[in-house]
C-alpha positions as CSV (number, residue, x, y, z in Angstrom):
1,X,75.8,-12.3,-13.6
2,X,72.5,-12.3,-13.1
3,X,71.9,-16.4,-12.1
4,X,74.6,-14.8,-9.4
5,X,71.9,-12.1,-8.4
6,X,69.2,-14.2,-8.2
7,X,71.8,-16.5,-5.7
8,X,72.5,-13.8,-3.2
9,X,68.9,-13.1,-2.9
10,X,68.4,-16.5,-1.7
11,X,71.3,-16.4,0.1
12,X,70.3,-13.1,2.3
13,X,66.8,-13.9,2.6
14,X,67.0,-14.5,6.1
15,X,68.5,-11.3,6.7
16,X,66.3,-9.4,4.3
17,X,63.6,-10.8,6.6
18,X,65.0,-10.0,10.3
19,X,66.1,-6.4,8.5
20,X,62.3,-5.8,7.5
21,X,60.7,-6.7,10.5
22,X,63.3,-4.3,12.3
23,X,61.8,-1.5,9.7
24,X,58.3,-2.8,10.5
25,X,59.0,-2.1,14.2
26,X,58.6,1.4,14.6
27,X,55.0,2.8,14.5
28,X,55.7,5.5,11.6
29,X,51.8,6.4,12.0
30,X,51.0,9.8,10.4
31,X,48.3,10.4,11.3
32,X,49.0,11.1,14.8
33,X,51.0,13.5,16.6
34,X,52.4,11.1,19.3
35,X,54.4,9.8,16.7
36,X,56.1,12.4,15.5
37,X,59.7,10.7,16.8
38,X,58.6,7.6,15.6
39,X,58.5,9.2,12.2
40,X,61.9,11.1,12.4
41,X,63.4,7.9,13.5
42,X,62.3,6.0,10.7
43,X,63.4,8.7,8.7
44,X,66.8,8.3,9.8
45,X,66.5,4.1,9.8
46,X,66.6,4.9,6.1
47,X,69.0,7.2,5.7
48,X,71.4,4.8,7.2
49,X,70.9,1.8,4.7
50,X,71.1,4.7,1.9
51,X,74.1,5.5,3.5
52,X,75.4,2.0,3.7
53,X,74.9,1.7,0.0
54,X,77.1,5.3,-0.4
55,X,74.1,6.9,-1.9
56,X,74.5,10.6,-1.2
57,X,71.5,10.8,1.3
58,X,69.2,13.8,2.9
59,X,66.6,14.0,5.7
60,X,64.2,17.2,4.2
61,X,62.2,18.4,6.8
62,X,58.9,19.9,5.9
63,X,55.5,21.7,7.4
64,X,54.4,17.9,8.7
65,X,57.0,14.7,8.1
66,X,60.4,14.4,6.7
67,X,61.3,13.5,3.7
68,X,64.3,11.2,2.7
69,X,66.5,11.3,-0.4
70,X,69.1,10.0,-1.7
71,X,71.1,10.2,-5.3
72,X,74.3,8.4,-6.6
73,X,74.6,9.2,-10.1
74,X,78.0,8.8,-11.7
75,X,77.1,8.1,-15.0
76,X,76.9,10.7,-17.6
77,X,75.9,8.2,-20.4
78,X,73.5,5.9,-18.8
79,X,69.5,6.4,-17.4
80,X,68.6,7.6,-14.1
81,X,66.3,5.9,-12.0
82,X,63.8,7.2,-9.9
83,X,62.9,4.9,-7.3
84,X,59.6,6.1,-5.0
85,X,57.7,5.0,-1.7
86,X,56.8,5.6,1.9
87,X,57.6,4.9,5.1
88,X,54.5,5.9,6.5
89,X,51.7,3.6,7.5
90,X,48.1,3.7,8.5
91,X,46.9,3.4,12.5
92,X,46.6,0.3,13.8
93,X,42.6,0.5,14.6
94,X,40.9,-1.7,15.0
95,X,43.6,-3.1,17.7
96,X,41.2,-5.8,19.1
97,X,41.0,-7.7,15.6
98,X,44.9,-8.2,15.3
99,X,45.9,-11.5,16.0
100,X,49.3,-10.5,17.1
101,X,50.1,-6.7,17.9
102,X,50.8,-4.9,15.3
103,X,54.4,-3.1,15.5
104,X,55.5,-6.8,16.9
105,X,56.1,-8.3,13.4
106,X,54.9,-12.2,13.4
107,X,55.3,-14.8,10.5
108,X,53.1,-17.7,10.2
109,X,52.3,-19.6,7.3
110,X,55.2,-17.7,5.2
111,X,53.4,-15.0,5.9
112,X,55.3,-11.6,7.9
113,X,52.1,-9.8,10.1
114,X,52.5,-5.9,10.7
115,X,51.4,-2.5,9.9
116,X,53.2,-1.5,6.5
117,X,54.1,-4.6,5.7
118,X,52.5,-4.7,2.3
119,X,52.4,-0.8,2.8
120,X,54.8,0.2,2.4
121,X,57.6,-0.8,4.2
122,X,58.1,-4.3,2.8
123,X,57.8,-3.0,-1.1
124,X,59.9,-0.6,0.0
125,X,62.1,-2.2,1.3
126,X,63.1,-4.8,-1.8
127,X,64.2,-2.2,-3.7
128,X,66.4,-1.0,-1.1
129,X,67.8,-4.9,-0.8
130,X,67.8,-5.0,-4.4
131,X,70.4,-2.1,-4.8
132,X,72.4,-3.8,-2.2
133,X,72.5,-7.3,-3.6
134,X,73.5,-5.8,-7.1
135,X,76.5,-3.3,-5.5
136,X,77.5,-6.8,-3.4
137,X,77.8,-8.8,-6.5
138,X,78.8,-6.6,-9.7
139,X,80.7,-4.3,-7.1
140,X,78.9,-1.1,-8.1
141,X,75.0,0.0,-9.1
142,X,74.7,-0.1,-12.7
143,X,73.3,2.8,-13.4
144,X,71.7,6.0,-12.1
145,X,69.5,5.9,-8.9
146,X,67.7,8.6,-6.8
147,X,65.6,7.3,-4.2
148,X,62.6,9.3,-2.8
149,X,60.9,8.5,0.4
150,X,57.9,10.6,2.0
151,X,56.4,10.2,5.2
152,X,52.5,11.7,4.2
153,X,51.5,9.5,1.6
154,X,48.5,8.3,4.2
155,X,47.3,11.2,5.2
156,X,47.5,12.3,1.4
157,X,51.1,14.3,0.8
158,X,50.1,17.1,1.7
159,X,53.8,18.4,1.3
160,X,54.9,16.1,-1.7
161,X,53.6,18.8,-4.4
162,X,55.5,21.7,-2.9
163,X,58.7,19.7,-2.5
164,X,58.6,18.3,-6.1
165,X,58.4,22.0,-6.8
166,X,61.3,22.7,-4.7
167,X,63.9,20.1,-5.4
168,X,62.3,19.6,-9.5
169,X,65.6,20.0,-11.4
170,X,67.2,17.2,-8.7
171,X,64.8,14.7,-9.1
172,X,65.0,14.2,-12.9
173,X,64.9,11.1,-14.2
174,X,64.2,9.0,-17.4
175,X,62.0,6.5,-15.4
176,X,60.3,6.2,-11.9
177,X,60.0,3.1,-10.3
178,X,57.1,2.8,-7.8
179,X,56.0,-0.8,-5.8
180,X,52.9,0.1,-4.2
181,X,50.1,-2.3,-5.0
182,X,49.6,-5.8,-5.7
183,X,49.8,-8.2,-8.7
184,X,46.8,-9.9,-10.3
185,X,46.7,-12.4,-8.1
186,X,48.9,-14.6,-5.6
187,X,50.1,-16.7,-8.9
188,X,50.0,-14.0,-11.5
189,X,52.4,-11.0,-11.2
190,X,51.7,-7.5,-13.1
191,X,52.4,-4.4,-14.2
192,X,49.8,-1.7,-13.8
193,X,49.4,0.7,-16.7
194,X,46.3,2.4,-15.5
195,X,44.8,4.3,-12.5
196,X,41.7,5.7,-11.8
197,X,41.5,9.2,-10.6
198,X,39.6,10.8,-7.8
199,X,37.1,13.6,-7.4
200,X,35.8,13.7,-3.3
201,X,33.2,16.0,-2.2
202,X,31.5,17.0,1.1
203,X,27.5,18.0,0.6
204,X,25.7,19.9,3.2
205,X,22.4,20.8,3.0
206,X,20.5,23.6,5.5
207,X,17.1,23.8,6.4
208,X,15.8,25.5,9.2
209,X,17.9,27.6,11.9
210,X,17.1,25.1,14.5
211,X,16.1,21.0,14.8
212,X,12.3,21.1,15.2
213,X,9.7,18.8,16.4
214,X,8.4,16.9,13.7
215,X,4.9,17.1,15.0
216,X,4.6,20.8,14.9
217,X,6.9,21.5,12.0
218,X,6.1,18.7,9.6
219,X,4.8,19.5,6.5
220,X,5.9,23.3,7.1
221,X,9.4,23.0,6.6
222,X,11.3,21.1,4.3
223,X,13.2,18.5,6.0
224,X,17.3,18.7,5.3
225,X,17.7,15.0,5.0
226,X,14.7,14.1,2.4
227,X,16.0,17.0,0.3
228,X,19.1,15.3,0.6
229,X,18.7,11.6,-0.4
230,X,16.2,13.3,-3.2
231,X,19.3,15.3,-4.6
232,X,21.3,12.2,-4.3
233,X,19.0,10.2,-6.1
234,X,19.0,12.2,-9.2
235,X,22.9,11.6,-9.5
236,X,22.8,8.1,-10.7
237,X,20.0,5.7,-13.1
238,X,18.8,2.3,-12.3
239,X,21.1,1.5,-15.4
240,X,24.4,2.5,-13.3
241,X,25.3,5.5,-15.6
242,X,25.9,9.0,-13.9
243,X,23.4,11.4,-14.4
244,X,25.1,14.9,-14.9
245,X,25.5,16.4,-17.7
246,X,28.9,16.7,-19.2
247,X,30.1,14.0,-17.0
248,X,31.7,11.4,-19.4
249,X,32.3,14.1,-22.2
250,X,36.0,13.6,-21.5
251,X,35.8,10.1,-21.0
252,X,39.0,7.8,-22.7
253,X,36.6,4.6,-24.3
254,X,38.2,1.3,-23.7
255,X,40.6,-0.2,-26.9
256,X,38.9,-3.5,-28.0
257,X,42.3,-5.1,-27.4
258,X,41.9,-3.5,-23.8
259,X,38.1,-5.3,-23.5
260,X,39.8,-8.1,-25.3
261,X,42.8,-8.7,-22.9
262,X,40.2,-7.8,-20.0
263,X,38.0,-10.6,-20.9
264,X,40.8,-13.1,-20.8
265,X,41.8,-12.2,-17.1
266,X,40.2,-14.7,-15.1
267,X,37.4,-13.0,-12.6
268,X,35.0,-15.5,-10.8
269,X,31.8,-13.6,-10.4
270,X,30.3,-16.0,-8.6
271,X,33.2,-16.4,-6.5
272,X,33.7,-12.8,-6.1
273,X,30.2,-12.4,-5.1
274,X,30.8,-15.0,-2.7
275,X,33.9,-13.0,-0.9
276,X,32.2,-9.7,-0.9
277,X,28.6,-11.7,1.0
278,X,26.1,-10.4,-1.9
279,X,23.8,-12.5,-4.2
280,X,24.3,-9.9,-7.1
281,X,27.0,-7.4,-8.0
282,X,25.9,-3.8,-9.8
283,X,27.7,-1.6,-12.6
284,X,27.4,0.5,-15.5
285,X,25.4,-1.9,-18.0
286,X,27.3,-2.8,-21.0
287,X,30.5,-3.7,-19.1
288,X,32.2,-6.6,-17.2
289,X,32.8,-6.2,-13.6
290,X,36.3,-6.3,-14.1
291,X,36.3,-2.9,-16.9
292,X,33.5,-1.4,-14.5
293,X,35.6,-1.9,-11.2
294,X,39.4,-0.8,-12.9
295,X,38.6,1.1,-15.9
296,X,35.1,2.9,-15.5
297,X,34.2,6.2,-14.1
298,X,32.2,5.5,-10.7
299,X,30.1,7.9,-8.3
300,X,29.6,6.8,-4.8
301,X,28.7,8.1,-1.4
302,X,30.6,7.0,1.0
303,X,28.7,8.6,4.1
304,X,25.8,10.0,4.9
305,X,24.3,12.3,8.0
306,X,21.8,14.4,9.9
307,X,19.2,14.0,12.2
308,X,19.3,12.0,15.8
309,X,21.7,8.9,15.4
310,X,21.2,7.8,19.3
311,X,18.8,4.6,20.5
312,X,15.3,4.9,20.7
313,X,13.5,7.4,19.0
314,X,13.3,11.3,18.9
315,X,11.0,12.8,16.4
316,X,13.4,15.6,14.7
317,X,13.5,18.2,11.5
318,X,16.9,18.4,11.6
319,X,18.4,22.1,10.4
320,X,21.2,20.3,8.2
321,X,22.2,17.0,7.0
322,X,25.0,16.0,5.0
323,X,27.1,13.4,3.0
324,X,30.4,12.7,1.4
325,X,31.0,11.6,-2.1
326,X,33.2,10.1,-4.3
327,X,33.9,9.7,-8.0
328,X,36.6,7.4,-9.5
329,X,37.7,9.1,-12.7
330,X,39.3,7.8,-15.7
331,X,41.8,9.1,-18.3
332,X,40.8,11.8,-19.8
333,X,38.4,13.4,-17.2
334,X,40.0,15.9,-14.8
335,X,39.7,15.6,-11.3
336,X,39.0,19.9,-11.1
337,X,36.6,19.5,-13.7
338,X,34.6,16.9,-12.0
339,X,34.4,19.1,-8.7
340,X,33.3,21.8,-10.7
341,X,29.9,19.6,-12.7
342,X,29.0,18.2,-9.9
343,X,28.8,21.4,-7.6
344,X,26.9,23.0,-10.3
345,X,24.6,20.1,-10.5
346,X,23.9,19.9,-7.1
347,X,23.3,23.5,-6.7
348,X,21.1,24.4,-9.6
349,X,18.7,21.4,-8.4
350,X,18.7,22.2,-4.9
351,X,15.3,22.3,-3.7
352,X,13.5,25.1,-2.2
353,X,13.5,25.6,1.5
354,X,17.5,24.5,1.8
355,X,20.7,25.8,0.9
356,X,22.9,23.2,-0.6
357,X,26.7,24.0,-0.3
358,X,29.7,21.9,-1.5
359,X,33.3,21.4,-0.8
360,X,35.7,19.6,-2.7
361,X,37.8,17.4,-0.1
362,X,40.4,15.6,-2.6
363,X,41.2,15.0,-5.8
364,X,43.6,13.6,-8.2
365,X,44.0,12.8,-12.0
366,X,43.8,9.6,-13.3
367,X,47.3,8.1,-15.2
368,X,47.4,5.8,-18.4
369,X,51.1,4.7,-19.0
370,X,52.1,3.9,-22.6
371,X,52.9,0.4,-22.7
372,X,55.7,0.6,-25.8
373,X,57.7,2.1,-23.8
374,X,61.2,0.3,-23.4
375,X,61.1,0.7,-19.9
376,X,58.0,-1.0,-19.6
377,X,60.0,-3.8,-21.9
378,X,62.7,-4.2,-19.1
379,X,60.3,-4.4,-16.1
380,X,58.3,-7.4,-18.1
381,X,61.7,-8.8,-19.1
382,X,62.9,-8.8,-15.2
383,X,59.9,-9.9,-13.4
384,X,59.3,-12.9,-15.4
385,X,62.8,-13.5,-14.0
386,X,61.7,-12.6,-10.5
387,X,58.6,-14.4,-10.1
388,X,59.4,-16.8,-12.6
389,X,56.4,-16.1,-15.2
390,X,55.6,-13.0,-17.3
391,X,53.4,-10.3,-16.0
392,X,49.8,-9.3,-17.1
393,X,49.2,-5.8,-17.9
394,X,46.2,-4.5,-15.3
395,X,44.9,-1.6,-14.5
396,X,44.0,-0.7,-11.5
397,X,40.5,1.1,-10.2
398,X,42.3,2.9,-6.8
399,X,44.2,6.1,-7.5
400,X,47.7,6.6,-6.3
401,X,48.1,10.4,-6.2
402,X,51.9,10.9,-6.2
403,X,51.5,9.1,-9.9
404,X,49.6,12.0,-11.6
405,X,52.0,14.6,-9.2
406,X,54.6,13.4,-10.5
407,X,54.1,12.7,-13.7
408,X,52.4,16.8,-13.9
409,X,55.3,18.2,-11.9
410,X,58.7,16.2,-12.4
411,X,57.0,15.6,-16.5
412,X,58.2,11.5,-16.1
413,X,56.7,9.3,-18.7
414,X,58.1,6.2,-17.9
415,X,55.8,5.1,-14.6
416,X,56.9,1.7,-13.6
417,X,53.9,0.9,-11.3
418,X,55.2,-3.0,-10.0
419,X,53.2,-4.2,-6.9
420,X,54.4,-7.0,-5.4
421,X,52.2,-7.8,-2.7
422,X,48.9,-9.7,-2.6
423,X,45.6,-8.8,-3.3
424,X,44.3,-10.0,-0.2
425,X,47.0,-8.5,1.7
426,X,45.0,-6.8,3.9
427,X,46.6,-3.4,3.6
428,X,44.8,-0.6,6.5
429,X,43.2,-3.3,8.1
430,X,43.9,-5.7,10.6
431,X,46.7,-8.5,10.1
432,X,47.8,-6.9,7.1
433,X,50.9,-9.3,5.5
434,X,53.4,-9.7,2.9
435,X,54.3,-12.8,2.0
436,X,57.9,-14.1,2.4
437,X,57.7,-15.0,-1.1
438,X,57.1,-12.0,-2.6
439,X,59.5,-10.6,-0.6
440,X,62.0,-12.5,-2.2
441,X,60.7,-12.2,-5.8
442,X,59.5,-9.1,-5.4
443,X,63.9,-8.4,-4.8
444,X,64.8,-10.2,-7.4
445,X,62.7,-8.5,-10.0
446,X,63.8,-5.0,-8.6
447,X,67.7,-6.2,-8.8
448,X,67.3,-7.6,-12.5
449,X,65.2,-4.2,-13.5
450,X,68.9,-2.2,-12.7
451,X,70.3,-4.6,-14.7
452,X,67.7,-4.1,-17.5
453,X,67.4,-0.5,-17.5
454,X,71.2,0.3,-17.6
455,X,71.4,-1.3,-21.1
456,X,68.7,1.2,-22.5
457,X,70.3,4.3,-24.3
458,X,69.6,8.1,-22.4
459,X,66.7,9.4,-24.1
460,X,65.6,5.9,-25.7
């Protein structure tokens, strides 16, 4: 049966492909209010291939963008599946760089060009053709299968939390299957285990009630912005460790067969110093780059302001500056926790003459996934079959919030975390792509998963 699965993908690729790029049409941008419609009628786009597969299907409407489901669960004996993702994308900025616009799909080179097309919409998507290929050739889905589609996953689900509150006792499942990332590399497929978590702060520091002339102020006043990059500076060592205190107390040390398995992936320094256009890259001493950029707790700023920004010069105190900062976290820290040091840090050393003040923006728990688990047995055992080698077991240095939301709210263990795109995708940037090929493996790993899971006993 399943030589007959892997058939009728091949068979329907074609019409996978013009059914994607109808998907990748509509500009499901949430970030903006003119596209509200767009966003209800991709909404409902879905709920009509749900529907076509007799799923029992919903459109939930919340405080920002709908929310699809859809459940068809007539087994009492066999494991539900939860199967995750979004239709929204990111906006299409900067326009001027796309080759080709980017709500008019294009393929070149094997390649299909869009917004959403390795995000989300085209991983999406194979597990909706996946379900469809199985019903057309067994005649029914072989086990249980919810489907769970938000519209808010750019612009941070805002609403996701509240409806897994809602609707928790309907959206149990044994497993949740999520295809939101990449694998290792174009000719290496994985499955992700790990995810770094996320602590991001907003810094301001205040000086003087006014800006001030620098010649008649200086070296009265304490200026916002040195205070500033002086605070910042104590944060981090020449060595790349973070400097406040209590910061890796909770931190999960790397297994040696972790390091081990690490150090067997194949990362070309030199090559990935090439890419990134730097003749050196930086980290926490002790580790590779590969553990310090997927499996090491990181503190960045990622922007910094205050003072006159314009051309020429202006010779300012400004009364505030500010910057916003990021740390990646790793299991077992705790995103809240995080917040918390670093405010403290940064307010006990504020200097004299400012006010320091600090906001917490976002945040989000890391997630280590158990790799015994049988689940995580079928998913190797199926895209091997897909892709036509086994996987590699990665994890991953972004953070996926919905993972540690619903693994805290819904309490699901089993996190099947299969990306099927390409690292060099381009997701939120210009000519972002999935490749035809991974469209078509990345279906037929998804339809022999169903297969896979429906053999494992409830509760194994």
């Amino acid at each position: 049966m399943e030589d007959k699965i892997l058939a009728m993908v091949d068979a329907t690729l074609d019409e996978s492909i013009a059914e994607l790029c109808e998907f990748l049409r509509i500009p499901s941008v949430s970030a903006r209010s003119q596209h509200r419609e767009d966003m209800i009628r991709t909404a409902r786009w879905l709920k009509e291939k749900l529907d076509q597969l007799g799923m029992e299907t919903y459109i939930y409407h919340t405080p920002g963008h709908p929310v699809v489901f859809a459940s068809l669960c007539p087994y009492s004996e066999r494991p539900t599946l939860l199967i995750y993702g979004h239709y929204d994308v990111q906006p299409e900025d900067p326009l001027g760089e796309w080759e080709t616009p980017p709500f008019e799909p294009s393929i070149r080179n094997g390649l299909i060009y869009a917004r959403g097309a390795t995000d989300d919409k085209g991983q999406l998507f194979t597990w909706i053709k996946a379900l469809e290929v199985v019903k057309n050739v067994t005649g029914s889905i072989p086990l249980n299968v919810k489907v769970l589609i938000e519209g808010e996953e750019e612009i941070g689900s805002p609403n996701l939390h509240a409806f897994l509150l809602e609707h928790k006792e309907r959206l149990f499942a044994n497993a949740v299957a999520i295809s939101d990332g990449s694998k290792y590399s174009r000719d290496i497929p994985a499955i992700t285990y790990g995810l770094r978590g996320l602590s991001y702060l907003e810094i301001e520091v205040t000086g003087p009630r006014i800006d001030l002339h620098s010649g008649s102020y200086g070296g009265v006043v304490r200026n916002p912005i040195n205070a500033l990059v002086q605070l910042l500076a104590k944060l981090t060592d020449d060595k790349g460790r973070i400097t406040i205190p209590g910061f890796y107390d909770d931190v999960l040390p790397l297994e040696p067969w972790e390091r081990e398995e690490m150090a067997r992936l194949a990362l070309n320094e030199s090559e990935l110093r090439a890419y990134l256009g730097v003749d050196a890259l930086f980290g926490e001493e002790g580790y590779s780059a590969l553990e310090r950029k997927t499996a090491r707790p990181t503190f960045d700023i990622n922007g910094i302001w205050g003072g006159y920004q314009g051309e020429g010069a202006k010779t300012v105190i400004p009364s505030k500056a500010g910057a916003k900062l990021s740390m990646r976290l790793v299991p077992n820290q705790s995103a809240k926790r995080i917040d918390a040091l670093v405010s403290d840090f940064l307010t006990k050393n504020a200097p004299s003459g400012v006010k320091v003040s600090v906001k917490p923006l976002h945040g989000t728990d890391p997630v280590i996934v158990p790799r015994n688990l049988p689940e995580i047995e079928a998913a190797q055992k199926a895209i091997h079959k897909g892709f036509g080698r086994s996987p590699v077991f990665i994890r991953e240095g972004g953070s996926i919030p919905v993972v540690s939301t619903i693994k805290e709210v819904l309490g699901i263990n089993s996190i099947l975390l299969l990306g099927w795109g390409d690292p060099d995708d381009g997701p939120h940037g210009p000519n972002e792509h999935f490749a035809i090929e991974n469209l078509r493996n990345g279906t037929k790993s998804a339809a022999i998963l169903l297969e896979e899971l429906a053999q494992l006993q409830v509760g194994q």
